[in-house]
C-alpha positions in Angstrom: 0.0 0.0 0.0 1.4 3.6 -0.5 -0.1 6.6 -0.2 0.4 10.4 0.7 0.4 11.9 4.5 0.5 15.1 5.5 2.5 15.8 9.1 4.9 17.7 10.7 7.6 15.1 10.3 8.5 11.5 9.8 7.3 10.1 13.0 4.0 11.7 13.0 3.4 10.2 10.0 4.8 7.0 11.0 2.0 7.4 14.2 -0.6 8.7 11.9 -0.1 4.9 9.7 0.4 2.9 13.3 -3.4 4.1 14.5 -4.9 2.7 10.9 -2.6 -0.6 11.8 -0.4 -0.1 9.0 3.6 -0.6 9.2 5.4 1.7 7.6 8.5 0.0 5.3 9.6 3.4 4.0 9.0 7.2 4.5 10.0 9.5 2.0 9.7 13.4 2.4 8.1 14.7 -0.9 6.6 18.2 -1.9 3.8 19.6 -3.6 4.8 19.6 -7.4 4.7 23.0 -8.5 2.7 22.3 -11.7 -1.0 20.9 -11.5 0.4 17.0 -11.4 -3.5 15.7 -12.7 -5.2 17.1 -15.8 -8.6 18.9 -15.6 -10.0 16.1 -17.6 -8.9 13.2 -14.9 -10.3 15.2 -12.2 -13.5 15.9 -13.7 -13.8 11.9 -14.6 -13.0 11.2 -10.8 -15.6 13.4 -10.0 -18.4 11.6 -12.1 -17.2 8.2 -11.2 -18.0 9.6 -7.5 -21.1 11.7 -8.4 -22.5 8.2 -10.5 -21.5 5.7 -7.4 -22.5 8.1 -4.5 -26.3 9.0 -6.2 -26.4 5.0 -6.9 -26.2 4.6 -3.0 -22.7 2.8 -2.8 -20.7 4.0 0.6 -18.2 6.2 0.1 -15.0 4.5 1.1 -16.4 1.6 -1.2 -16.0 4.3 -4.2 -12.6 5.3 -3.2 -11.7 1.6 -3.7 -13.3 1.4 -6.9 -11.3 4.2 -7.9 -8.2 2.8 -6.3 -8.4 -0.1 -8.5 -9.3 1.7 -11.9 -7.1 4.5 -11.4 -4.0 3.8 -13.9 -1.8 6.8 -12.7 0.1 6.0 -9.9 -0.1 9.7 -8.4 -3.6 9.9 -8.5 -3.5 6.5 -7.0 -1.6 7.7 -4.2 -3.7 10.6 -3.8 -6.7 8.6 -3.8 -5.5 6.1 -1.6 -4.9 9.4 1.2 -8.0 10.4 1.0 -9.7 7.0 1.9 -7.7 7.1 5.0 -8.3 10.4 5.5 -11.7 9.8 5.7 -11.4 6.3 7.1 -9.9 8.2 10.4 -12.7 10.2 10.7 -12.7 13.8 8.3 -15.2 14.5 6.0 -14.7 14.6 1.9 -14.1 18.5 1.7 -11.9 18.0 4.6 -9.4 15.2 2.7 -9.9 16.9 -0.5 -8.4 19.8 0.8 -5.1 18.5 1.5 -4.5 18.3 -2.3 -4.8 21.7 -3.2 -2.6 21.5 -6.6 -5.3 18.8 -7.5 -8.8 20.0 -6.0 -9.9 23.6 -5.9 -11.4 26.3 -3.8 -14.7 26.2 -5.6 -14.9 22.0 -5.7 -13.8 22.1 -1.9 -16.6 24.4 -0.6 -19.2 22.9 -2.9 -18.8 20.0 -1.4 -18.6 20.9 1.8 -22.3 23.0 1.8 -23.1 19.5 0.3 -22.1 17.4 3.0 -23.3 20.7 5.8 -27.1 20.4 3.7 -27.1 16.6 3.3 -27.4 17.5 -0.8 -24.1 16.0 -1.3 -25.4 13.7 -4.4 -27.0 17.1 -5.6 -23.5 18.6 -5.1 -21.7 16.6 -6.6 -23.8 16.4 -10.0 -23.5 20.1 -10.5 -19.7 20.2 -9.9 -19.3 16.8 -12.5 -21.8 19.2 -15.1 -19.9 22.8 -14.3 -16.2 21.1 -14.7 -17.7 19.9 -17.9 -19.1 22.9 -19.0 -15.8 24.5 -18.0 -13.4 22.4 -20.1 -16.0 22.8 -23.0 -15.6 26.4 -22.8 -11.6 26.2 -22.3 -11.2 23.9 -25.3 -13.8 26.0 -27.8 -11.5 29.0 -27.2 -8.2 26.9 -27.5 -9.6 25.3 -30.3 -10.3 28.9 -32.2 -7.0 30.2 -31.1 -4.8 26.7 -31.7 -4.9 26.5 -35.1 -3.9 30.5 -36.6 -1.1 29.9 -33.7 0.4 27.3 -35.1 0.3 28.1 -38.6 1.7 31.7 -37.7 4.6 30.3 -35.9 6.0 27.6 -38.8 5.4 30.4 -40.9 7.8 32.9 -39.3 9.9 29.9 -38.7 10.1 29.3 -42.2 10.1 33.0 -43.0 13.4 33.0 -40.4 15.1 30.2 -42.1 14.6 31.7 -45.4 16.2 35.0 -44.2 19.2 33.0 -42.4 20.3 30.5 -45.1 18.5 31.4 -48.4 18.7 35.1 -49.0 22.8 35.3 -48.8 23.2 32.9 -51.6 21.2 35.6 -53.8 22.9 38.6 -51.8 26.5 36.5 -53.5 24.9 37.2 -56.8 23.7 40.8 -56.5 27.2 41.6 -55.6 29.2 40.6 -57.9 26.6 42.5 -60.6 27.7 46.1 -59.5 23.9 47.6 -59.8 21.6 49.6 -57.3 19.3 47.3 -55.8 15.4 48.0 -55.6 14.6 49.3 -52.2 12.7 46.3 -51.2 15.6 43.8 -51.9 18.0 46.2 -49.6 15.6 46.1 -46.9 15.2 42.3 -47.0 19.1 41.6 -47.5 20.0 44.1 -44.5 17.2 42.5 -41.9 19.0 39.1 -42.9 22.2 40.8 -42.5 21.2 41.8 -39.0 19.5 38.5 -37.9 22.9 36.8 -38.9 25.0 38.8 -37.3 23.3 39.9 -33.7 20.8 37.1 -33.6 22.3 35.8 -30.3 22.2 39.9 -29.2 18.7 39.9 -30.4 17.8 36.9 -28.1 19.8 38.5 -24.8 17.9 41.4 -24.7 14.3 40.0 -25.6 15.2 37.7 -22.5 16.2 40.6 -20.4 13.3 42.9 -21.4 10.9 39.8 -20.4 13.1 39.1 -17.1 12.9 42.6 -16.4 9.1 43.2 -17.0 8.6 40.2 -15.0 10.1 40.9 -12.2 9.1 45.1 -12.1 5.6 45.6 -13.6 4.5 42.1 -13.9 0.8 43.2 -13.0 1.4 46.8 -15.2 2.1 44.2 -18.3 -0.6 41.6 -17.2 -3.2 44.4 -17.0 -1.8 45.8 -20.5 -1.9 42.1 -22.0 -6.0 41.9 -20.6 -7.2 44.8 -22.1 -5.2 44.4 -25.6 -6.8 41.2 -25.6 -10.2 42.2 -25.1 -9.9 45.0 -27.7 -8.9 42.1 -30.4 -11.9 42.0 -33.2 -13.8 38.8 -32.7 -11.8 37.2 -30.4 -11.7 39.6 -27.6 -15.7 39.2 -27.7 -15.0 35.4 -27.6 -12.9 36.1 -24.8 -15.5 38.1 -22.6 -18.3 35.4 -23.4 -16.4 33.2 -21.7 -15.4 34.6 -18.8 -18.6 35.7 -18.4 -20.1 32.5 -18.9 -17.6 30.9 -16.4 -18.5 33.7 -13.8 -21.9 33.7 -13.9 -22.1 29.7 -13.4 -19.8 29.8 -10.9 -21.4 32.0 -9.1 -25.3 30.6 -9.6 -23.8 27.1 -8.7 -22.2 28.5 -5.1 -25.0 30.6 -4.2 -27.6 28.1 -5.0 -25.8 25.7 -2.9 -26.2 28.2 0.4 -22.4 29.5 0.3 -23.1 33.5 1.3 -23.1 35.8 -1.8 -19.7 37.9 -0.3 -17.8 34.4 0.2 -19.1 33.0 -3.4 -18.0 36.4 -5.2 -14.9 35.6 -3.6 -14.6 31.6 -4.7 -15.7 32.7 -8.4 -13.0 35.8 -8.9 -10.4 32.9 -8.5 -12.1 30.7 -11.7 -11.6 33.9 -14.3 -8.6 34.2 -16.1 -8.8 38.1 -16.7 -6.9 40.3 -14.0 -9.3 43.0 -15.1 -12.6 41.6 -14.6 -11.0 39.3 -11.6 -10.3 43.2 -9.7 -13.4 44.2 -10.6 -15.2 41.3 -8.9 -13.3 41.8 -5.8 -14.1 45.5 -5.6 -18.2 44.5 -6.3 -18.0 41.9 -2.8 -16.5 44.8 -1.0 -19.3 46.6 -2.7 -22.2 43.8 -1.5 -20.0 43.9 2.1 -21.3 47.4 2.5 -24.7 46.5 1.6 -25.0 47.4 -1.5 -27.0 44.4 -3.9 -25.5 42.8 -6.6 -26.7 44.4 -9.7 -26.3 47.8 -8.0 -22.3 47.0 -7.4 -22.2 45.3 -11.1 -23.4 49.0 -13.0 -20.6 50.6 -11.4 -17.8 48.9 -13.7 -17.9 48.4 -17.7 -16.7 44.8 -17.3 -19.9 43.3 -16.9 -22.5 43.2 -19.5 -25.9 45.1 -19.3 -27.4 42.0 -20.2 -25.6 40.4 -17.0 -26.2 42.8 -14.9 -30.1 42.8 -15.9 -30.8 39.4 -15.3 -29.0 39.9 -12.0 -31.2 42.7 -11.0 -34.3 40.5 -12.4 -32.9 37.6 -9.9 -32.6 39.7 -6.9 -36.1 41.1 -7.3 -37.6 37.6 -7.7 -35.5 35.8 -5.2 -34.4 33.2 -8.7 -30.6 34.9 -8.5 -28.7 31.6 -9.4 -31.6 30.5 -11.8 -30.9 34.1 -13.6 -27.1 33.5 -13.1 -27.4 29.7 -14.9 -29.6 31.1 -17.5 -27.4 33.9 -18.4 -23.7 31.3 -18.2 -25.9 29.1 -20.9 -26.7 31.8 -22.9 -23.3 33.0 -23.1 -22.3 29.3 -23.7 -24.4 29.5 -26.5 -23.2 32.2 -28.4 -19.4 31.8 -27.7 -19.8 28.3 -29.3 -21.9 29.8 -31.8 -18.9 32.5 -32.4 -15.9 30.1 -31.8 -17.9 28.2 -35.1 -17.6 31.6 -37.4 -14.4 31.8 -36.5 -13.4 29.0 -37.5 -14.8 29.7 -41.1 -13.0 32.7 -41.2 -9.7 31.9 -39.8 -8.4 29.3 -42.7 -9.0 32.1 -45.6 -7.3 34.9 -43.5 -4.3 32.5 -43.2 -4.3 31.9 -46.8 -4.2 35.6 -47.7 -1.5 36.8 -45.3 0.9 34.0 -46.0 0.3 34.8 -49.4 1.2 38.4 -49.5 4.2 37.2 -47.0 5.5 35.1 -49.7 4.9 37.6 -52.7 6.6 40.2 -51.4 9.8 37.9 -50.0 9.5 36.3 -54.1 9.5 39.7 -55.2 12.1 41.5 -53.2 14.5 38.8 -54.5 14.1 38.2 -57.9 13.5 41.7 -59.0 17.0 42.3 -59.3 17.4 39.0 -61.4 14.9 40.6 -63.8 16.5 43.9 -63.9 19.8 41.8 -64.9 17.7 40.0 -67.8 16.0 43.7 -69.1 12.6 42.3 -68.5 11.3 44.9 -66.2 
């Protein structure tokens, strides 16, 4: 059997496997990995295995061995394998769950608990299984949109890099040796390969050092820049906001439907949005809702949230429906970002086409325009 503890030092956890009857053969020391060691997708199957088993009526420590057994990577094995004792000893789910922080979230964490607190926990756990997937839909619709122009940008300035490294000094040999002005376009693409030849490794320092540098002294100045050029990008920055809206606002229906106090949900469902921009202005609405202002009232005050948000908020507080409102208004935006992320799609491939195009034609043309010079054709 192997597992993972959590104590103050090797004997406690040696006394910690002693009470459960085990023997310890060996005791390593290990730490938290810094990177997320499970994927989103494993932790969201974990989570319907348990959601399936638990509304079925099996005991809980009966899943855990279930999942033991099916579970073919031996960290999440481990992991697993702690929490069953965890709970064997005595803590409740949220409780173990919480000792794997790099694995489990906030938001998972305190669902459950107001699960377990409510006796709901079945209920619980079937909205967390639905919002993870919701959440990796929304994740890989965006990724999806933005993969695929990445990828072909990149080989193309790779190409467009080698081309300039190894290609365009054979032809700069043969413009030399003619003794003729060259077109303006040909001297501008002979001296940027000139330059990448000869100070590449410059080039490289000092990009490293301007990143190192930004980094470490206005690392939230460039993150804030980096969120509102992105939001400004045509189509995609609307893309963008969708989804974090749509993540927010099922987020937050989700917590406050499960009886987690509006201030302390506002504060769970800041941490699930990647934008520092609309993540700030969260925070300042829950100091907002702290004062005792409402919801929609603290919303209107900042440009991040959409009217159409903020009205079905309003219409939610006045009817007492807040997290129906807030659901309705996640699948709406659900709706149209998959509707979007689909023209996008369409468009994408022909942009590509065009700009790579006119790439090539002008590097064709900036070389060979002297060799038709040479031959008196133009």
């Amino acid at each position: 059997m192997t597992g993972i503890l959590y104590g103050a030092n090797k004997t406690v956890v040696r006394e910690q496997l002693s009470q459960r009857g085990i023997i310890a053969m060996q005791i390593r020391v290990r730490r938290e990995p810094l990177m997320r060691p499970i994927s989103d997708v494993q932790v969201t199957r974990f989570l319907q295995e348990l959601s399936a088993l638990y509304d079925s009526g099996v005991p809980l420590l009966r899943i855990l061995d279930v999942q033991l057994h099916s579970q073919p990577k031996a960290y999440f094995r481990n992991v697993i394998q702690t929490i069953r004792m965890d709970i064997e000893r005595g803590e409740n789910l949220h409780t173990a769950l919480r000792h794997h922080p790099k694995i489990f979230d906030n938001l998972t964490c305190n669902l459950i608990a107001s699960g377990e607190e409510s006796g709901k926990l079945s209920e619980v756990l079937n909205n967390i299984a639905h919002t993870q997937e919701q959440s990796q839909k929304i994740r890989s619709q965006i990724k999806t949109a933005l993969w695929y122009p990445s990828f072909v940008l990149v080989v193309a300035a790779l190409v467009w890099l080698g081309v300039l490294t190894f290609v365009v000094p054979v032809f700069e040999g043969i413009y030399r040796g003619n003794g003729k002005p060259l077109p303006w376009l040909t001297q501008v693409l002979l001296s940027g390969s000139k330059s990448i030849r000869e100070y590449w490794l410059l080039m490289v320092v000092v990009v490293l050092l301007i990143y190192a540098l930004a980094r470490r002294l206005g690392g939230d100045l460039l993150r804030n820049q980096f969120d509102a050029w992105r939001m400004k990008i045509p189509v995609v920055g609307r893309l963008l906001r969708l989804g974090w809206h749509a993540q927010f606002a099922r987020t937050l229906g989700l917590l406050y439907h499960a009886g987690i106090p509006l201030h302390r949900a506002l504060d769970i469902a800041a941490q699930t949005v990647s934008s520092t921009t609309m993540r700030r202005a969260i925070e300042s609405v829950t100091q907002d809702v702290l004062n005792g202002h409402s919801l929609s009232l603290a919303m209107s005050q900042y440009s991040v949230f959409e009217s159409s948000l903020i009205q079905r908020v309003q219409i939610g507080e006045e009817s007492g429906t807040l997290s129906t409102m807030l659901m309705q208004d996640a699948m709406h935006n659900e709706f149209m970002l998959e509707q979007g992320v689909k023209r996008l799609s369409s468009l994408i491939e022909p942009m590509l086409v065009v700009v790579i195009g006119l790439v090539v034609a002008v590097m064709v043309i900036a070389l060979y325009l002297p060799i038709l010079n040479l031959g008196g054709v133009v």
